[in-house]
N, C-alpha and C positions, 0 to 999 in steps of 0.2 A: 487404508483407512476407508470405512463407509463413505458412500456416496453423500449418505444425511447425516454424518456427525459434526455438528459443531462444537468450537474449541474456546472455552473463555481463555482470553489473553489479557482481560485488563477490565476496573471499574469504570462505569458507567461516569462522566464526569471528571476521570483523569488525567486527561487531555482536553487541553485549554485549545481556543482555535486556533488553527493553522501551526496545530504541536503534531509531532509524530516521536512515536518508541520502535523501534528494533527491537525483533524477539525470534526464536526459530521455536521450528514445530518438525519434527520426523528431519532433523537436519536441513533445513531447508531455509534460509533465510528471509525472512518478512518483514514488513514494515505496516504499521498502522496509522493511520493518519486521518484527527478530525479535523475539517473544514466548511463553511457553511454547514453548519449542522447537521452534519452525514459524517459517520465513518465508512474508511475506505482501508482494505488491503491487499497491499500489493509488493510484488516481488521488491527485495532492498538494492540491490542492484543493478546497475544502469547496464544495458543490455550493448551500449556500445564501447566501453574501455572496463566491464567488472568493478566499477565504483560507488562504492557505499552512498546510494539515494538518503541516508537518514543526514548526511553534511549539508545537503541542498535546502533549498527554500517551498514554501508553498506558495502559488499565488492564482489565483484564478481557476480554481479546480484542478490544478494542474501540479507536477511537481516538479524541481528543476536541480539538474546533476550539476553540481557546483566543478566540476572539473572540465567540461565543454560547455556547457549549458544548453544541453536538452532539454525539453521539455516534456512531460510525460503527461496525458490526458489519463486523471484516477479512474474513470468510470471505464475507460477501454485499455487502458493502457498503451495506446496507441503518441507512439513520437511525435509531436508536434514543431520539434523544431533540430535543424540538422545539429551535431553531426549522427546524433541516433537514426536509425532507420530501421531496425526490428524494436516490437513492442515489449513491455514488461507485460507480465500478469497479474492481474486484479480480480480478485476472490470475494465469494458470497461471503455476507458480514449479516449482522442480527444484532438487536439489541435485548438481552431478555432476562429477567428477575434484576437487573443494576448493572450486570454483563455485557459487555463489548463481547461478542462471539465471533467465531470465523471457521469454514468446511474450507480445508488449503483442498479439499479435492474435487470441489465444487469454484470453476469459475467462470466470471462474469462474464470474458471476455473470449 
């Protein structure tokens, strides 16, 4: 996939705050999630047992794997609380024409 292509995944306003949807792109699983008035995507699974991030919570910019409770910083993807200790990946997002967009080959982190 190009570098510059972005991917509508979802209407503008579809997501309520602190909601997230699972969706895949090139087989890949993702997760989208608005909070404080930003969307954020990022990989759907917790990097330290393979467990579906879209069961957890949001809370404080952060996302949290309901099976250990790691915590996962959206903007870096980086672990903020053990037992995780490799990060997920968080991906260029756009909002444009009413479009929630996202380049999975463009990322933030």
């Amino acid at each position: 996939m190009p570098e510059n292509q972005f991917i509508a995944v979802a209407d503008e306003g579809e997501l309520q705050p602190d909601e997230m949807k699972a969706f895949e792109i090139e087989g890949r699983r993702l997760l989208l999630v608005f909070t404080n008035e930003e969307y954020f995507v990022v990989d759907e699974m917790c990097t330290h047992e393979d467990y579906s991030l879209a069961l957890g919570c949001i809370k404080n910019g952060q996302i949290k794997c309901s099976l250990h409770g790691s915590y996962f910083d959206l903007q870096t993807g980086q672990p903020n609380e053990e037992p995780a200790d490799e990060p997920i990946c968080s991906y260029a997002v756009k909002v444009a024409d009413g479009k929630v967009m996202v380049n999975p080959a463009q990322r933030r982190n």
